[in-house]
C-alpha positions in Angstrom: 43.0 -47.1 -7.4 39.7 -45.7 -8.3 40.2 -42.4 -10.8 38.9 -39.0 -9.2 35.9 -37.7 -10.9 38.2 -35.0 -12.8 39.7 -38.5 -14.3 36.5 -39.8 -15.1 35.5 -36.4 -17.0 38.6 -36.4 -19.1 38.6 -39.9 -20.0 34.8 -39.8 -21.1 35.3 -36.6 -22.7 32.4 -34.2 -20.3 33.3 -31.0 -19.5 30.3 -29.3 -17.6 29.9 -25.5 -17.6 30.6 -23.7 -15.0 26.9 -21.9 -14.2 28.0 -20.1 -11.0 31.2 -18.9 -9.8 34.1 -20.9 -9.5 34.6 -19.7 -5.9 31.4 -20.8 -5.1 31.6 -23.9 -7.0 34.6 -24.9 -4.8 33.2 -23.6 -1.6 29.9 -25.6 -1.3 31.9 -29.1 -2.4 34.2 -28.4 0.1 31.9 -27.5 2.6 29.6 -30.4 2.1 32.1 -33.1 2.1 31.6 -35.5 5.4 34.1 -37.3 4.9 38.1 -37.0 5.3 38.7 -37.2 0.9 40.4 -34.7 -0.4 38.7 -32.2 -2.7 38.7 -33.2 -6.3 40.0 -29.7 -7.3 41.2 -31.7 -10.6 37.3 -32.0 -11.2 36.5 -28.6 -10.4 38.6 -26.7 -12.4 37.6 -28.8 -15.5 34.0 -27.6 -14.8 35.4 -23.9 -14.4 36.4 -24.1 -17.6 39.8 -24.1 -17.1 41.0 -26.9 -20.0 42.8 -29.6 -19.6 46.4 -28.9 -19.7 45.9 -26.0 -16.9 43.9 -27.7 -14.8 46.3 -30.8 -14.5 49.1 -28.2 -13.7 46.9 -26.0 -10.8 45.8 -29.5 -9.4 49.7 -30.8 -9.9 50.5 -27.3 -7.8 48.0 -28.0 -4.8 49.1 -31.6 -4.5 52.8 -30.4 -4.2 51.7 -27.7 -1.7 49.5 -30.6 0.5 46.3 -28.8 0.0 44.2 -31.3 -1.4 42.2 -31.3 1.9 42.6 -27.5 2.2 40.0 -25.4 1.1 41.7 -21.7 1.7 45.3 -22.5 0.6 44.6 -24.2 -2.2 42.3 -21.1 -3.4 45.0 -18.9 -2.3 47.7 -20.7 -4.7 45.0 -20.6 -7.6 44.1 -17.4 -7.2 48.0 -16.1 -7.0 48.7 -18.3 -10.3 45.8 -17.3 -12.6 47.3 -13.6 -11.4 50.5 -14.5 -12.5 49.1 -15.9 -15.7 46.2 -13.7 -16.6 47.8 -10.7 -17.7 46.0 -7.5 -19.5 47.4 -6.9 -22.6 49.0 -3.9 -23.8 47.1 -1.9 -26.5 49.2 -2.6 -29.9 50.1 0.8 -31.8 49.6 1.0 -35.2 51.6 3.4 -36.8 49.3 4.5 -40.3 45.7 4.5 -40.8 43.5 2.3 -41.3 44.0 0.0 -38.2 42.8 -3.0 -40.1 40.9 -5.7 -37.2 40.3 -9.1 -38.7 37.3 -10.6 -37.2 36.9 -14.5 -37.2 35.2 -17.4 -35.9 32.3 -20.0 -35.9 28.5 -19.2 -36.5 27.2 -18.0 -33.7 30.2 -16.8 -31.8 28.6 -13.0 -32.2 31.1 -11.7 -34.6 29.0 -9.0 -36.7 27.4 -7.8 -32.9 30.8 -7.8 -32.1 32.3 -5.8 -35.0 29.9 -3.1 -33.8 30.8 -3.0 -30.2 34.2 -2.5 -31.6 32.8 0.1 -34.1 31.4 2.2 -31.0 34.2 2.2 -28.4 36.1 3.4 -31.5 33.6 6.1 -31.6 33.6 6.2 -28.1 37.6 7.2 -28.1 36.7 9.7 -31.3 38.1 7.3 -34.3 36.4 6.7 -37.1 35.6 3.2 -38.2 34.7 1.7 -41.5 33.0 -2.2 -42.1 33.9 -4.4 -44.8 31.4 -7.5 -45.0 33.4 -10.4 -46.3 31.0 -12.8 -45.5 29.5 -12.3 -49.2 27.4 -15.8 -49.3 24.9 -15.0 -46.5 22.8 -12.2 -47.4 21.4 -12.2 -44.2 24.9 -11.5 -42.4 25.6 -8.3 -45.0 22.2 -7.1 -43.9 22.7 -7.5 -40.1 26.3 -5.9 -40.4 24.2 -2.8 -42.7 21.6 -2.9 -40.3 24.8 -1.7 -37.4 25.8 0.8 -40.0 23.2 2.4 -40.3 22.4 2.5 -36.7 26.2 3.6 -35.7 26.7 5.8 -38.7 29.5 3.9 -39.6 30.6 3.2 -43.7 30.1 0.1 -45.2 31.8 -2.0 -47.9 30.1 -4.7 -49.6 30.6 -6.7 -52.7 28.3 -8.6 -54.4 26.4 -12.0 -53.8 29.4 -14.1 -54.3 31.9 -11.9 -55.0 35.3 -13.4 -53.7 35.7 -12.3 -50.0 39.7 -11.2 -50.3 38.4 -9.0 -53.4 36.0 -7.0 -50.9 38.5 -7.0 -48.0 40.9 -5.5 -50.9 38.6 -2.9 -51.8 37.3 -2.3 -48.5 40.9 -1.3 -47.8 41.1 1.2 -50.5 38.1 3.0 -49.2 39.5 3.8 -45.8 42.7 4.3 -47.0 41.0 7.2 -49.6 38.6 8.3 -46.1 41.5 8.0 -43.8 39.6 6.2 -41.6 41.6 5.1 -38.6 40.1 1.9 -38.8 38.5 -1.2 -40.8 37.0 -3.8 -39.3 36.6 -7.0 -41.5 33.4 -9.6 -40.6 33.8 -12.6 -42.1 31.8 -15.7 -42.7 31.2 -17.9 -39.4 33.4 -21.3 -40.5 34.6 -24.5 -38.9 38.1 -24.4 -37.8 38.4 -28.2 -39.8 37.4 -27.0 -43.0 40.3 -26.5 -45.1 38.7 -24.5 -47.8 37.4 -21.6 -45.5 40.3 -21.7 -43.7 41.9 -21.3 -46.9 39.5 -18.8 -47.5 40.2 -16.8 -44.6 44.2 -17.2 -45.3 43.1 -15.2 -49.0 41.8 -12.2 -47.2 44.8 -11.9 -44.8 47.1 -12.4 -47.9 44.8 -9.6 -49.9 44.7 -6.8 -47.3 48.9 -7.6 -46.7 49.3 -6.6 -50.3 47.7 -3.5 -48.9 49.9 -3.1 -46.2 52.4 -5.3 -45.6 51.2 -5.1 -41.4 47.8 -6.0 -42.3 45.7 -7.0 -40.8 47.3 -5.7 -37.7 44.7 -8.0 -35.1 43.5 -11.3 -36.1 40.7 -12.2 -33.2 39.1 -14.9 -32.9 35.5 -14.5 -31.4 34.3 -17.2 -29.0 31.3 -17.7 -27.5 31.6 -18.2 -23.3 29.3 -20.6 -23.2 31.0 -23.0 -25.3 33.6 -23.9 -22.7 36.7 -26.2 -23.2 35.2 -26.2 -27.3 37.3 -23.1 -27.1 40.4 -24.1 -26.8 39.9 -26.4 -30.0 38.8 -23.4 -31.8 41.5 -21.1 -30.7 44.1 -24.4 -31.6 42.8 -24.7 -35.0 42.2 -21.1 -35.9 45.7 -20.3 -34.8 47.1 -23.3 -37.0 45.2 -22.5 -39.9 45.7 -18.7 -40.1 47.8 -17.4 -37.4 45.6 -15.9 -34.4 46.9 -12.5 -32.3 44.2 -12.6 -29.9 40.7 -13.3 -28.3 37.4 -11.7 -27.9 35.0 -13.7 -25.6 31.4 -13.0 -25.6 28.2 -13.7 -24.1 29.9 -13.4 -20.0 27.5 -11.8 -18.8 28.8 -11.6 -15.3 28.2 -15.3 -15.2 31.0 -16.6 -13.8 32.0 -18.3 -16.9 35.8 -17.6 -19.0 38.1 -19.1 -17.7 39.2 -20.2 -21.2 40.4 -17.1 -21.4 43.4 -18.7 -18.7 43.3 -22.2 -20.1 44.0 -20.2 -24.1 46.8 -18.1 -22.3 48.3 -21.4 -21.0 48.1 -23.4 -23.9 48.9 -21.1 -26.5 49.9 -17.6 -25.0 47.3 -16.0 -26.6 45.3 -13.0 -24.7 42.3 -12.1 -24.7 41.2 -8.4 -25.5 38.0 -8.0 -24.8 34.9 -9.1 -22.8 31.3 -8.9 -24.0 28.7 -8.8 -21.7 25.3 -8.1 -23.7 24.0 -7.3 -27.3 24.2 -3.6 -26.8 27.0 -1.4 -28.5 28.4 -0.4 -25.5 28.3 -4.1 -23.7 32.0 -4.6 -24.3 35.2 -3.7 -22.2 38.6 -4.4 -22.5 39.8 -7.2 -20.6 40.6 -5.7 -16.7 43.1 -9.2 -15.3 42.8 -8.3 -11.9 38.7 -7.6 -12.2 38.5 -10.9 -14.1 40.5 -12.9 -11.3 38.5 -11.1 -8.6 35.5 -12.2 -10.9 36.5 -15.8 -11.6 36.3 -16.4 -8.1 33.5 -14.8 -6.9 35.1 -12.3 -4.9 
């Protein structure tokens, strides 16, 4: 039996992104097909993004349902599903102040733009925030993070060129503690989730702000970059192994089409995602809306 081009993809390890909506995506294979195959939906939701595990389960579905030749009522069964998993999460209260928000993640996954975002829709809902820049190797991320500060208004604490980050996140606690600030949120150094002694690394700062408060940090998020498709999921395994992940943010959307990682991590590891970035401005992120991003994933 020849394997379907989903096959092919998995077993040669390419996962294309998806540059246009997966509705759309679907539509224009189905609707260009001459011939009497079935659709290779297994294919196309790898290339939405949709990781491996949930895409063999939503193609496993349609099959049972005999719509693999059926354009609408196969999209109407993964459109009910990613409803039924895709769920917006609850805001988490936090019952003393300083909310502590553990920011992780690898380079370039916008973590310090993102720590700002987060900064201002604090702001934005009249709470003060505080930074703590733990990333104390890379001058260049302390200045970008001071940089948003100063811009935002918002308090910063920094240690010294390699000072130990759980020392700063320690003292960084103190200070909002002292300013009963109603939150802190840490940056940290961007880091490979297969390097044991950042991950290490990051496990000392969760262990130092604890000591603080034994809730602390109250969100661990790991930052992913969109555009880096089913490489999420790996991260969001790894990071969650290593250090013990609460949730998701996912930048760099953009009203692209793209996320649907943010289904294939909720599958594989029941982890939400809180919030959606969708430019470099302070005010380019919003809380994850499930029904808007369905609506969204499929071009509707």
């Amino acid at each position: 039996m020849k394997p379907t081009l989903g096959r092919a993809l998995i077993e040669k390890g390419i996962v294309s992104q998806s540059h246009i909506s997966f509705w759309r995506k679907l539509a224009d294979k189905f609707r260009a097909g001459a011939s009497d195959e079935p659709i290779d939906w297994e294919a196309m939701l790898m290339e939405a993004d949709l990781g491996l595990p949930l895409a063999l389960r939503l193609a496993g579905l349609i099959e049972k349902e005999g719509y693999e030749r059926r354009f609408e009522e196969g999209s109407e069964l993964l459109r009910h599903e990613l409803e039924k998993l895709v769920k917006t999460p609850p805001p988490i209260p936090v019952g003393m102040k300083p909310e502590v928000i553990l920011l992780i993640g690898v380079n370039g996954s916008g973590k310090t733009t993102t720590a700002a975002k987060l900064a201002h829709l604090a702001q934005k809902r009249e709470k003060r925030a505080m930074f703590a820049a733990c990333d104390t190797f890379r001058a260049a991320a302390v200045d970008q993070l001071e940089a948003w500060a100063e811009r935002l208004g918002v308090p910063l604490a920094k240690g010294n060129e390699g000072q130990d980050p759980a020392s700063v996140a320690y003292q960084a606690y103190e200070q909002a503690k002292a300013g009963r600030f109603d939150q802190l949120i840490v940056d940290t150094a961007g880091r490979q989730a297969n390097k044991h002694n950042l991950m290490q690394e990051l496990a000392k700062i969760k262990r130092a702000l604890g000591k603080q408060n034994e809730k602390a940090p109250h969100h661990t998020w790991l930052v992913v970059d969109a555009n880096t498709g089913n490489n999420i999921a790996i991260q969001a395994t790894e990071f969650h192994k290593g250090v013990g992940l609460t949730g998701l943010i996912m930048t760099k959307i953009e009203g692209s089409g793209k996320g649907g990682m943010v289904a294939a991590v909720r599958e594989e590891l029941k982890l939400p995602t809180y919030y959606l970035g969708r430019g470099e401005q302070p005010g380019d992120l919003e809380p994850l809306d499930a029904p808007k991003f369905v609506q969204e994933f499929f071009g509707s």
